[in-house]
PALUM-717471 format. One record per residue (C-alpha): residue in three letters; x, y, z. Coordinates in pm, whole numbers, m for minus. Layout:
! PALUM-717471
[atom ALA [X Y Z]]
...
This chain:
! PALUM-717471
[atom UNK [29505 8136 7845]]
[atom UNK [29529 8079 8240]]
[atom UNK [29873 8022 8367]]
[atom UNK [29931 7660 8494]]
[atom UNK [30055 7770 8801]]
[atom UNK [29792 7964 8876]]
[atom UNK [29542 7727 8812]]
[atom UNK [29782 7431 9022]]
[atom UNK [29792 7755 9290]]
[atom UNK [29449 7784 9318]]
[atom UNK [29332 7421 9345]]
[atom UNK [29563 7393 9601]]
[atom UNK [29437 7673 9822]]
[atom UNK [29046 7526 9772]]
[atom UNK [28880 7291 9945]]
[atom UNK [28643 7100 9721]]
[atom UNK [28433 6976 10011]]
[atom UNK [28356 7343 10094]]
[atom UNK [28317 7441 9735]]
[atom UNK [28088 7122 9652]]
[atom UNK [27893 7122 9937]]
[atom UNK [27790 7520 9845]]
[atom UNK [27602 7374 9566]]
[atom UNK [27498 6992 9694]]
[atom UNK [27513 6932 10063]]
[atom UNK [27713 6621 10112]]
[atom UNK [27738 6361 10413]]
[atom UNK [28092 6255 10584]]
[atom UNK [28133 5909 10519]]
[atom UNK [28490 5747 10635]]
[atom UNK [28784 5942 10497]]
[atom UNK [28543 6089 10195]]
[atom UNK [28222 6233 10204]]
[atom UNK [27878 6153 9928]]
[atom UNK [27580 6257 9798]]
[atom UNK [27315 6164 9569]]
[atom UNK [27486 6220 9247]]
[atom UNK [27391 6586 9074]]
[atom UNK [27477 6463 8707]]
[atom UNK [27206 6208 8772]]
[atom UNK [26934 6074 8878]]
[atom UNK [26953 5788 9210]]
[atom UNK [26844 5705 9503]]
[atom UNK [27143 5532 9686]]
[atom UNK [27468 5761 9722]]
[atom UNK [27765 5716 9471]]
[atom UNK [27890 6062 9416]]
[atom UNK [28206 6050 9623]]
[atom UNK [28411 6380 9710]]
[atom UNK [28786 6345 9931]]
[atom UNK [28906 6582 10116]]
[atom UNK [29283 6467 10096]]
[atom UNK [29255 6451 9717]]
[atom UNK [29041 6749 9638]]
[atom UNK [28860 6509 9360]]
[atom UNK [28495 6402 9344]]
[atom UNK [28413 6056 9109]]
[atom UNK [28085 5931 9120]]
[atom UNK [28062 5573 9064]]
[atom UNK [27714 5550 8894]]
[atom UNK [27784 5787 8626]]
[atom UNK [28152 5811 8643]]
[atom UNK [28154 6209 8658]]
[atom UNK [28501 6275 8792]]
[atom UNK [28691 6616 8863]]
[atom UNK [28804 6885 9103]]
[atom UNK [28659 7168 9181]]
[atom UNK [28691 7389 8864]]
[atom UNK [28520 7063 8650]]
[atom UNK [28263 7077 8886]]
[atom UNK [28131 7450 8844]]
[atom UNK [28160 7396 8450]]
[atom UNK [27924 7063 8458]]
[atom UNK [27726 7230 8774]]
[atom UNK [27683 7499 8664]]
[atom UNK [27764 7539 8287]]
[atom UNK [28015 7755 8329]]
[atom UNK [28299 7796 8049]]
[atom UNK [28639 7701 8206]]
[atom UNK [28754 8075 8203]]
[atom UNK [28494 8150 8393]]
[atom UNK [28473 7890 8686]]
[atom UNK [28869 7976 8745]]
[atom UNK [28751 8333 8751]]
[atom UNK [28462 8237 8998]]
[atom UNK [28671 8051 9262]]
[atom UNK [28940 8300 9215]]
[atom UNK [28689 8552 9301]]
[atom UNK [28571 8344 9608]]
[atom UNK [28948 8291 9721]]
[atom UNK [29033 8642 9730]]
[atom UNK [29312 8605 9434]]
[atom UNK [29352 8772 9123]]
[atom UNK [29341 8606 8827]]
[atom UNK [29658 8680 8599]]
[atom UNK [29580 8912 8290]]
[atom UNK [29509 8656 7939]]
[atom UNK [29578 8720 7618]]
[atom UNK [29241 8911 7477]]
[atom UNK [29104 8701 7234]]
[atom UNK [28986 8867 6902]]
[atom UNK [28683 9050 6945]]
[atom UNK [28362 8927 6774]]
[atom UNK [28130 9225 6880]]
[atom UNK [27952 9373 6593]]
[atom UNK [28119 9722 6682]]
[atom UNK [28439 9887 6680]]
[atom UNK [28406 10268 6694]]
[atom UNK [28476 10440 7016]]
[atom UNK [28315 10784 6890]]
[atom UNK [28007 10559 6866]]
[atom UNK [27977 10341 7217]]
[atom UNK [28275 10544 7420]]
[atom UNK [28611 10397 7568]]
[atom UNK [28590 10101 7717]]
[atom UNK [28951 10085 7836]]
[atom UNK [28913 10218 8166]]
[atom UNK [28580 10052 8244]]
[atom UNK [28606 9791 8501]]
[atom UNK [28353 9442 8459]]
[atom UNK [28236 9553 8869]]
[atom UNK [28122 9958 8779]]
[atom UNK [27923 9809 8472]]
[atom UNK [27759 9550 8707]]
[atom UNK [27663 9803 8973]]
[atom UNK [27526 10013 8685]]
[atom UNK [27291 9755 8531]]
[atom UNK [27171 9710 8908]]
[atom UNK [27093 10032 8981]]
[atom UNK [26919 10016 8612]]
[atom UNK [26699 9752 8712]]
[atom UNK [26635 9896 9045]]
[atom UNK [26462 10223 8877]]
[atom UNK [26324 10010 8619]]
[atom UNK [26127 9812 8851]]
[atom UNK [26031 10158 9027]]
[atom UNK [25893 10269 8731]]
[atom UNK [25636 10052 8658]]
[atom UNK [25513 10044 9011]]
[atom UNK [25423 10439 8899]]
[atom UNK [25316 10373 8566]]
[atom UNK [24928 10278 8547]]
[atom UNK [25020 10180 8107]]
[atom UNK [25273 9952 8161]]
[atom UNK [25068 9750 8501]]
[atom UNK [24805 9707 8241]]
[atom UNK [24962 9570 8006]]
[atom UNK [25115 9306 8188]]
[atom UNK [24751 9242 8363]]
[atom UNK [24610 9199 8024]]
[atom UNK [24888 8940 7976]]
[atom UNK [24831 8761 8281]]
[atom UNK [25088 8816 8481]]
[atom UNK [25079 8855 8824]]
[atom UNK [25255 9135 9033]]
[atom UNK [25467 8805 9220]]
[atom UNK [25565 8686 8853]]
[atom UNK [25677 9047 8796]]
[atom UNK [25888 9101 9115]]
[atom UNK [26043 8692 9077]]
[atom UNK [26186 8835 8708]]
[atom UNK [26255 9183 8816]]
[atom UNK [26017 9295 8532]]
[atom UNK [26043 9705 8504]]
[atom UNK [25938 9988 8279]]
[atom UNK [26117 10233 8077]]
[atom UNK [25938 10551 8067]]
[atom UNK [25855 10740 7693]]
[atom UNK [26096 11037 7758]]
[atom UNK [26470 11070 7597]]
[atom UNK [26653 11097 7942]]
[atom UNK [26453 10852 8176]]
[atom UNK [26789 10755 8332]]
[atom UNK [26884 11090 8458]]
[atom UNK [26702 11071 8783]]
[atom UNK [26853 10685 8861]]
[atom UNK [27218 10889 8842]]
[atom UNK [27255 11191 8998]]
[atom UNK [27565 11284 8817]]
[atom UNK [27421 11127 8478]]
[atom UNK [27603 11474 8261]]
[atom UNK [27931 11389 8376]]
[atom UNK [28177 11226 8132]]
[atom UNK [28268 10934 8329]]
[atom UNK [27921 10847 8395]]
[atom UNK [27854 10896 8034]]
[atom UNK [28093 10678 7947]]
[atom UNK [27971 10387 8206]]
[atom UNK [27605 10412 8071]]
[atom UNK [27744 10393 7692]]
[atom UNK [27955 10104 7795]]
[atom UNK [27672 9925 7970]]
[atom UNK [27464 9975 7647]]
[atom UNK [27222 10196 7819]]
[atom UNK [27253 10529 7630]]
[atom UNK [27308 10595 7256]]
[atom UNK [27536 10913 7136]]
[atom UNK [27350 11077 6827]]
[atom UNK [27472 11044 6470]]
[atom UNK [27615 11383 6483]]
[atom UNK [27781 11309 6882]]
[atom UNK [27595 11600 7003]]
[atom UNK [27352 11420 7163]]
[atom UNK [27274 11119 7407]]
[atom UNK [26965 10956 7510]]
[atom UNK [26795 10651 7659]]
[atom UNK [26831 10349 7426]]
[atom UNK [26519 10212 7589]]
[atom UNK [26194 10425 7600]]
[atom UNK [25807 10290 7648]]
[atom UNK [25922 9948 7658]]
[atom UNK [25875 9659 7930]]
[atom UNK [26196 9584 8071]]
[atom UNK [26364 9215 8132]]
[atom UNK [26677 9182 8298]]
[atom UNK [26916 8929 8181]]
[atom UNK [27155 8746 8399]]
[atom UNK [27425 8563 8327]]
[atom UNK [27519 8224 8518]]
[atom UNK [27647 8417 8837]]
[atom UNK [27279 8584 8853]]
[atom UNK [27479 8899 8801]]
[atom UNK [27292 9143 8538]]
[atom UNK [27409 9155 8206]]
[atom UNK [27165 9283 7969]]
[atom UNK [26830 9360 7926]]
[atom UNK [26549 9288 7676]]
[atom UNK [26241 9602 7617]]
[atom UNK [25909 9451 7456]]
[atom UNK [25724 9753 7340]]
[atom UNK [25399 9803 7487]]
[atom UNK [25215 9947 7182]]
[atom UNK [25167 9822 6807]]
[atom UNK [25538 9955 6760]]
[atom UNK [25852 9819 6612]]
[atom UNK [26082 9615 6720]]
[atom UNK [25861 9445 6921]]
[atom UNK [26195 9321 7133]]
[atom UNK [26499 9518 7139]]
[atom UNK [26809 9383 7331]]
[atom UNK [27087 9548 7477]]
[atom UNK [27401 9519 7217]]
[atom UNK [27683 9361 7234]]
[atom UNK [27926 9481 7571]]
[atom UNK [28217 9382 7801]]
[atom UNK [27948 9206 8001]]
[atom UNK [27711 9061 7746]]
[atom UNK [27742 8870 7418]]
[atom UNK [27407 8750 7318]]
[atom UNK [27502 8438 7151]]
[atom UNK [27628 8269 7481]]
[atom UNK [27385 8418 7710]]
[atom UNK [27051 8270 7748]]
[atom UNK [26704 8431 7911]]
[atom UNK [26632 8266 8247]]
[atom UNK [26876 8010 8282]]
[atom UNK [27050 8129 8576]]
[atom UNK [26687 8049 8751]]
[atom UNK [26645 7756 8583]]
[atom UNK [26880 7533 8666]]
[atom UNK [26804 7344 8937]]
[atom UNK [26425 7324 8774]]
[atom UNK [26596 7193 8475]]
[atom UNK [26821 6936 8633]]
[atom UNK [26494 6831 8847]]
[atom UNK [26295 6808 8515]]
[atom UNK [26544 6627 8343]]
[atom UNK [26446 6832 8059]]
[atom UNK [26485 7224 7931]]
[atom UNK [26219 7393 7692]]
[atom UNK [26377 7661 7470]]
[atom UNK [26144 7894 7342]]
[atom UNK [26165 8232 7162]]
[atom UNK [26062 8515 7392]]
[atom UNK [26101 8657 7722]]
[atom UNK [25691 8644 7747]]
[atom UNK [25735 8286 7662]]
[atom UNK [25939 8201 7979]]
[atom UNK [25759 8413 8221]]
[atom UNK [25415 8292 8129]]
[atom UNK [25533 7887 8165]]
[atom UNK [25719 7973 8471]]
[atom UNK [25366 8116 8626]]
[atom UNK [25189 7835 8529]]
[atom UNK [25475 7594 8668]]
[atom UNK [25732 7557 8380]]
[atom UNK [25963 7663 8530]]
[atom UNK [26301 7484 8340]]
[atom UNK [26245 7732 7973]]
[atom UNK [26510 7976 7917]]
[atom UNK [26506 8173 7518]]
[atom UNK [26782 8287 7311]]
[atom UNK [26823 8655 7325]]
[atom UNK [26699 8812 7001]]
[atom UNK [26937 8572 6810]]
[atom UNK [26925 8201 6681]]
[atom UNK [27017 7952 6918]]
[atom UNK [27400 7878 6895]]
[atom UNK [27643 7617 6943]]
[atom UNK [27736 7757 7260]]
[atom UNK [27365 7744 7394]]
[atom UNK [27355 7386 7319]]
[atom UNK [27690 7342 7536]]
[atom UNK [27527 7536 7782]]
[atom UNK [27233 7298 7788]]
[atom UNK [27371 7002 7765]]
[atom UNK [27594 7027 8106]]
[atom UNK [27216 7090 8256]]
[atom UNK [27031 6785 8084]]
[atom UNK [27039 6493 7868]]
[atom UNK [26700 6626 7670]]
[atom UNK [26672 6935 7542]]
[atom UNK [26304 7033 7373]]
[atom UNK [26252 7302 7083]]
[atom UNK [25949 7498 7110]]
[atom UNK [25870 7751 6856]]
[atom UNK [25577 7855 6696]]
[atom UNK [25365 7645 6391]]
[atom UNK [25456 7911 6118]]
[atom UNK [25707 7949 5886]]
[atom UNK [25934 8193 6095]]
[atom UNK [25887 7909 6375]]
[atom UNK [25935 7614 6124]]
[atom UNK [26301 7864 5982]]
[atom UNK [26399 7907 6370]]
[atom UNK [26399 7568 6466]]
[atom UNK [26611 7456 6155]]
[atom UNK [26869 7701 6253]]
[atom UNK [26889 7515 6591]]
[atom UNK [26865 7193 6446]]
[atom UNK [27183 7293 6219]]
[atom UNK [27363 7465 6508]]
[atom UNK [27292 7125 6739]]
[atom UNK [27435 6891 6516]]
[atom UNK [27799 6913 6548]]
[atom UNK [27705 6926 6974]]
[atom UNK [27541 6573 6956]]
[atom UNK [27702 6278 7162]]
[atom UNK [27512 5945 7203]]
[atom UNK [27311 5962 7552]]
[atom UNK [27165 6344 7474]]
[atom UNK [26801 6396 7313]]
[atom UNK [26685 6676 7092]]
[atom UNK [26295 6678 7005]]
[atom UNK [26120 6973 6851]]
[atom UNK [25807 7103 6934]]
[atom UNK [25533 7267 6714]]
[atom UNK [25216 7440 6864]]
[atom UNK [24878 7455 6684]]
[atom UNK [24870 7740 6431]]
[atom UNK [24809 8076 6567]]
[atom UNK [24931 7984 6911]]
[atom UNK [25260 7991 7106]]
[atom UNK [25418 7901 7476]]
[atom UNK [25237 8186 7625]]
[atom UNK [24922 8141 7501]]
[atom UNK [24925 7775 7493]]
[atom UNK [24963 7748 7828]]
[atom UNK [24769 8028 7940]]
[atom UNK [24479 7892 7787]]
[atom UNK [24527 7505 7890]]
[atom UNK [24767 7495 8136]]
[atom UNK [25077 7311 8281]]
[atom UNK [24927 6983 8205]]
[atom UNK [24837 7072 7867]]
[atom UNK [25159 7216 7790]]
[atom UNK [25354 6947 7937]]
[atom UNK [25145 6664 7758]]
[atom UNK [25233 6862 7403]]
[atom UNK [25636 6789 7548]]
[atom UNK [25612 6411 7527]]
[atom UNK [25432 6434 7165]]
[atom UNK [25769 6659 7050]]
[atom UNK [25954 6549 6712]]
[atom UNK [26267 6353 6746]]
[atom UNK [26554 6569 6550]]
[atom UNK [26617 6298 6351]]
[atom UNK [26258 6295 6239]]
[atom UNK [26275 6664 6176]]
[atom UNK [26579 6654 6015]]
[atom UNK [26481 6426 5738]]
[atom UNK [26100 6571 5742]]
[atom UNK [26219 6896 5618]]
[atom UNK [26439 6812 5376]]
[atom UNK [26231 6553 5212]]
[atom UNK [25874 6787 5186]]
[atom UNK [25984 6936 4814]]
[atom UNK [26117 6587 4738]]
[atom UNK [25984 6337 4537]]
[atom UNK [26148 6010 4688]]
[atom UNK [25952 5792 4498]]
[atom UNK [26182 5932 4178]]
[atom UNK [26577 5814 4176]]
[atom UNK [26673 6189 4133]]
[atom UNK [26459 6239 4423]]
[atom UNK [26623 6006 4630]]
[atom UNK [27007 6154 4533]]
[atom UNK [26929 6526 4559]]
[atom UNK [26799 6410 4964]]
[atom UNK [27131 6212 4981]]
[atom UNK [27322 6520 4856]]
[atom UNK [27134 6761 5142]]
[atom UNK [27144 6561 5393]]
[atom UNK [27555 6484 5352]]
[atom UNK [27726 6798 5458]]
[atom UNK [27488 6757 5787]]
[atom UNK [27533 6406 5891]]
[atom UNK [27884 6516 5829]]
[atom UNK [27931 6711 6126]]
[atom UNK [27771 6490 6376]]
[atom UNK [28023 6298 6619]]
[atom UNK [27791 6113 6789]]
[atom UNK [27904 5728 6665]]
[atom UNK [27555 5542 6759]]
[atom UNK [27343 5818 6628]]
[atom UNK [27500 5849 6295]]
[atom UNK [27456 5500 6246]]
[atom UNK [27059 5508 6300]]
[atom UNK [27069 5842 6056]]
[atom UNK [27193 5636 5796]]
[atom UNK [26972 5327 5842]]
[atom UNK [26696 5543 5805]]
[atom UNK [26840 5742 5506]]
[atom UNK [26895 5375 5334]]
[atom UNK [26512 5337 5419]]
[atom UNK [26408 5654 5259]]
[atom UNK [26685 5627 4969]]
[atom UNK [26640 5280 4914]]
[atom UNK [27063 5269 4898]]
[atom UNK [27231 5030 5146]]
[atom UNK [27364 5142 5470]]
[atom UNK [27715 5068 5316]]
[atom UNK [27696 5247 4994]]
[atom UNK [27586 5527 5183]]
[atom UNK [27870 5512 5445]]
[atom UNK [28063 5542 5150]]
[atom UNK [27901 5808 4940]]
[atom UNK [27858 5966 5227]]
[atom UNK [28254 5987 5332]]
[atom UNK [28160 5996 5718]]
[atom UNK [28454 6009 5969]]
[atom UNK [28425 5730 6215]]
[atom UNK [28504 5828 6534]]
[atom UNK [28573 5598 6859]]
[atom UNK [28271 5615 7092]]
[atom UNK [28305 5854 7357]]
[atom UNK [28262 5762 7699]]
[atom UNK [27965 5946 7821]]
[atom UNK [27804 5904 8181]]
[atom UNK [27609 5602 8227]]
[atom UNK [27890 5341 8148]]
[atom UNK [28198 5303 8334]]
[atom UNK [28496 5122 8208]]
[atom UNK [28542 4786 8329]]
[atom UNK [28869 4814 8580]]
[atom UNK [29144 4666 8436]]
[atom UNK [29361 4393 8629]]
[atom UNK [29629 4618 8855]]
[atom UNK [29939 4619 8643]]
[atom UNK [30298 4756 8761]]
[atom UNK [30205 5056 8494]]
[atom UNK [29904 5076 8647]]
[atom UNK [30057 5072 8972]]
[atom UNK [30262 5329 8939]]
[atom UNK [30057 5549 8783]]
[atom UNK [29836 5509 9127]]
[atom UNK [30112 5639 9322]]
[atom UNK [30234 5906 9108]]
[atom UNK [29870 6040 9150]]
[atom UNK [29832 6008 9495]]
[atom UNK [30141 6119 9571]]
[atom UNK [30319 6296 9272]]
[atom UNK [30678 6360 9431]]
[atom UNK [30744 5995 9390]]
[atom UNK [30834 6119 9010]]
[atom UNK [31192 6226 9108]]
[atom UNK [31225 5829 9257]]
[atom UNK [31126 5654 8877]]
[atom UNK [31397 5470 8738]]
[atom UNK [31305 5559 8366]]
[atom UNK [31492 5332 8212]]
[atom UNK [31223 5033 8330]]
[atom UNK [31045 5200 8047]]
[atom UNK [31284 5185 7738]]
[atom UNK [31122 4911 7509]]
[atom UNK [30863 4863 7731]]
[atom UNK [30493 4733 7501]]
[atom UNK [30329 5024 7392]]
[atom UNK [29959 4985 7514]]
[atom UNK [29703 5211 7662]]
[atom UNK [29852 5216 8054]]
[atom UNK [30206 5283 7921]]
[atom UNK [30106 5584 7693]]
[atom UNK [29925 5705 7978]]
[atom UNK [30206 5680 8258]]
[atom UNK [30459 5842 7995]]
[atom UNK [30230 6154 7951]]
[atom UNK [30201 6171 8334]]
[atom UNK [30568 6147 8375]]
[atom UNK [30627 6415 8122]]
[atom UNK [30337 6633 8263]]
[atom UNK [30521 6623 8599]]
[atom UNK [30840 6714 8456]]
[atom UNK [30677 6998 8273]]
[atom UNK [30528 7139 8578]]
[atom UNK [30792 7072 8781]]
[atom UNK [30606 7278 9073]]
[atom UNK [30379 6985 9103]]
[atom UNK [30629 6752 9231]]
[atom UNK [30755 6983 9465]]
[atom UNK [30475 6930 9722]]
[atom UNK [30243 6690 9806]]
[atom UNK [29991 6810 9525]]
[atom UNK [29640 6818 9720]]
[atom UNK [29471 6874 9393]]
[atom UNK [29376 6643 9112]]
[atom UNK [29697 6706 8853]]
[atom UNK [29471 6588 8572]]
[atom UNK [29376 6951 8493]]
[atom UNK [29680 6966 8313]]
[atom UNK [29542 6743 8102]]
[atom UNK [29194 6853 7995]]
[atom UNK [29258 6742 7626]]
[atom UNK [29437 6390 7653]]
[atom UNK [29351 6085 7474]]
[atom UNK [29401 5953 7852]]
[atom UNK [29240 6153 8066]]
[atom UNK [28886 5868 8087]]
[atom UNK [29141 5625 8163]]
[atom UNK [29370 5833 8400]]
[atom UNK [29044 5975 8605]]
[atom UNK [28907 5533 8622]]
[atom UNK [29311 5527 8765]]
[atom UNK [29250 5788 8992]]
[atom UNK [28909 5687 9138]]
[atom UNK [29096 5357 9278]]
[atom UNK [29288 5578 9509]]
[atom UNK [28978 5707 9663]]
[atom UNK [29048 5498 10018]]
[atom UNK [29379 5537 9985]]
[atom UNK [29521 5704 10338]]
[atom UNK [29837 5748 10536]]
[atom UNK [29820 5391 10658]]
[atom UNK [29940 5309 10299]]
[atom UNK [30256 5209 10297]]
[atom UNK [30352 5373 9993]]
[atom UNK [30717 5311 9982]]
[atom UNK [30629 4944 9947]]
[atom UNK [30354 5011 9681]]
[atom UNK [30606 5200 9472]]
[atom UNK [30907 4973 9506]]
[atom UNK [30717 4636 9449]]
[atom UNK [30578 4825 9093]]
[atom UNK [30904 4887 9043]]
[atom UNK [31056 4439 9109]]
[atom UNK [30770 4366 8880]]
[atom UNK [30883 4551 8611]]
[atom UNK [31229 4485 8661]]
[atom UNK [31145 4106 8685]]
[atom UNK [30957 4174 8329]]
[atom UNK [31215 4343 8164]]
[atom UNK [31478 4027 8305]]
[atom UNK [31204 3829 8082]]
[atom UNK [31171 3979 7840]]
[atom UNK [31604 3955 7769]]
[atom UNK [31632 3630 7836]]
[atom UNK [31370 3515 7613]]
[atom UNK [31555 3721 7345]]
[atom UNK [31846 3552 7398]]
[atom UNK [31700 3243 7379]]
[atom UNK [31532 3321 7026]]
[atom UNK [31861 3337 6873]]
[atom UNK [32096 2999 6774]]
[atom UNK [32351 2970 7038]]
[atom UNK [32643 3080 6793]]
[atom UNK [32507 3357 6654]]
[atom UNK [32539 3506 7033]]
[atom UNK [32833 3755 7120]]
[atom UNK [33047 3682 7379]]
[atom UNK [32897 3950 7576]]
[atom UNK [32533 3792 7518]]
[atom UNK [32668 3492 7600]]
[atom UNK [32810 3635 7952]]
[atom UNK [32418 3845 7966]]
[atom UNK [32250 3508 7937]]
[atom UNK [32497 3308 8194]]
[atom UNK [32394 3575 8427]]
């Protein structure tokens, strides 16, 4: 919904060394610079960033990008919002998008005000100064510092979450805003989810009262939300902000801003179910758990997650409602899978959960009850065989029929293979008649990080496709016509969507393009083998003599083509030939 332009604009004005080296400090090293790769885990440099290209590729893993792919698998950032981020950071406005339809539970204005005329910025800088008398407030209130002593918490665990209070009364927030009565402050605190308008609209007042407050960023670290856990026998226990311009619960999770780098160091996240849950591990030295706010973890979570890590572990409590929560992830996981990523599910003793788990036993403890977590694919087919008698044939077909319509929606190539071979254990059907029964969509295997591509001998396609990378102007100098009738393999395809992507963006051409032109195309077939293409360029310099490169790709295929006639002409009986054939082949 971003402009092209824009976007081509934009990557042209950043430099990715700068905007890498914010997040991972990297080294020069000839005409590029490296660092130890952040997607994974080595002890030699391969992650390679240039300067002159504005691409990174890393050749252990072979992550590749510019700078926008590099805040989305950095920092799990949707695409929208890493242009937005290093839009922000350049100064420049992002164009206005299309709104897309809203999915917010709520529509009436008379009910949470006009949000019209509310900018993103005042709502921030009214959830801070929300937090900031939240936090005052339980440094003043004797109830709520007991209550978080009796959990074990410590005042440093308090101020590292920005833990606050929310006083009993109706108007708490009153004394944070000193013109709280007026209508466009009104309107702000409505908007930010912070105060409710009576049934009858005579009436506002605090939507959180008595309740332990927990801020909820979102991946900038900028306040979004906030959770209240009430501090008496009361109910709801947890009540979460609703749904605003800033926060949508099912993409946001509870600490994962903080967690990030603990994850990625970890090479695993725990995903729990309450905010108690994630402070109480992160005290102990957990610190890579982030929960799903008040909802069932989502298909966008798991996105979320995955850009962090390769293993992802469920941890919910032994009872039912645990047992219900963790099949709801398990169902919205399966369509995320791709070979490479691990999903294990872990169930504390009865009566016990994260927080008092590992308030009672520790780090080690806890940590020791990660490696013993459930595969997903042993959960999966756990649960749906407990009620089922497999030892009966209708047993065996009614686990067949509920398993179907979820093995159906994973992608993952290798891992539906091992589903079935252990359905055909448990069914006692082969792994073929299941395949079929089954009606699974093959799919090519992906190719995920960890295995590179072999590079392919340098063809002229190839060759070209090099230059037209590295130097994109050299478009308006292709003689198309060494195309026509060309073989129709992978490089060809590839070098005619690049040659119609240039002529489509025409504003590419027009200067040396200093940014990777493959953002264009995010969703091509090609793009794995057009990022391998561009990584070869990597040393490439102005000591290339590039008019040379270009125009010897160019003999070759002329030479091919010249080939590729005569041997045409030499397929066919001498008089079936036209005189003009004859005269072509003479030549």
């Amino acid at each position: 919904m971003i402009p092209q332009p824009f976007i081509h604009d934009l990557l042209n004005r950043l430099d990715i060394v700068e905007t890498i080296d914010r997040h991972v400090p990297l080294k020069k090293a000839g005409a590029n610079y490296v660092a130890c790769c952040p997607f994974h885990s080595e002890k030699t440099p391969s992650f390679t960033v240039s300067q002159t290209k504005q691409f990174y590729h890393c050749f252990g893993c072979g992550a590749h990008g510019n700078a926008i792919n590099f805040l989305i698998e950095y920092s799990g950032l949707t695409f929208v919002e890493a242009v937005n981020d290093l839009a922000s950071y350049m100064g420049m406005s992002v164009p206005e998008q299309q709104p897309e339809p809203s999915n917010l539970p709520y529509s009436s204005k008379e009910e949470y005000g006009d949000d019209s005329e509310v900018s993103s910025q005042d709502l921030f800088n009214v959830m801070k100064i929300a937090t900031r008398f939240y936090r005052e407030q339980l440094k003043v209130s004797k109830k709520a510092i007991d209550y978080l002593k009796k959990r074990g918490l410590t005042g440093e665990t308090a101020a590292r979450f920005a833990i606050g209070y929310a006083p009993a009364n109706w108007q708490n927030l009153d004394a944070a805003f000193p013109d709280y009565k007026s209508e466009s402050t009104q309107n702000l605190l409505i908007n930010a989810g912070l105060i409710v308008i009576s049934e009858n609209g005579g009436k506002q007042y605090d939507r959180f009262r008595d309740r332990i407050m927990f801020p909820i960023l979102n991946q900038k670290g900028m306040i979004v939300g906030f959770g209240g856990r009430v501090i008496e026998q009361e109910e709801p226990k947890y009540l979460n902000s609703p749904e605003t311009k800033l926060f949508e619960k099912g993409r946001e999770l509870y600490n994962f801003f903080a967690a990030r780098r603990a994850i990625r160091d970890a090479g695993c996240v725990v995903v729990v179910e309450g905010y108690m849950d994630v402070v109480a591990l992160s005290q102990h030295g957990v610190n890579y758990a982030v929960a799903a706010l008040g909802t069932a973890t989502t298909s966008f979570h798991i996105q979320k997650l995955m850009r962090q890590t390769d293993n992802i572990v469920f941890c919910f409590d032994g009872d039912q409602a645990g047992k219900k929560a963790a099949w709801r992830a398990l169902e919205n996981s399966l369509s995320q899978l791709v070979d490479g990523k691990y999903l294990s599910f872990l169930f504390l003793p009865e009566g016990e959960d994260p927080d008092s788990y590992v308030s009672k036993f520790g780090q080690q403890a806890f940590e020791q009850q990660l490696k013993q977590a459930m595969p997903l694919s042993e959960f999966l087919f756990k649960e749906l065989s407990r009620d089922t008698n497999l030892q009966s044939s209708e047993g065996c077909a009614k686990l067949v029929r509920d398993v179907k319509p979820l093995l159906q929606q994973v992608k993952a190539p290798a891992l539906v293979l091992m589903l079935i071979k252990r359905l055909s254990q448990l069914s006692g059907m082969s792994q073929e008649e299941l395949a079929e029964l089954l009606q699974i969509k093959r799919s090519p295997k992906p190719r995920t990080r960890g295995t590179i591509p072999r590079r392919a001998p340098v063809t002229p396609y190839r060759w070209l496709i090099q230059v037209l990378l590295y130097k994109p102007s050299y478009i308006n100098k292709l003689d198309r016509s060494f195309l026509v009738g060309c073989r129709e393999d992978e490089e060809v395809l590839a070098l005619k969507l690049l040659i119609e992507m240039l002529d489509t963006y025409p504003a590419v051409t027009d200067s040396d393009a200093t940014a990777s032109i493959l953002t264009y195309l995010q969703d091509s077939p090609y793009k794995a083998l057009l990022e391998s293409i561009e990584s070869e360029i990597l040393e490439w310099d102005d000591s290339i003599d590039l008019e040379a490169e270009f125009s010897g790709a160019l003999l070759i295929l002329k030479d091919m083509q010249r080939n590729k006639r005569i041997a045409e002409l030499h397929s066919k009986p001498l008089n079936m030939l036209t005189e003009g054939e004859k005269q072509e082949l003479k030549r």
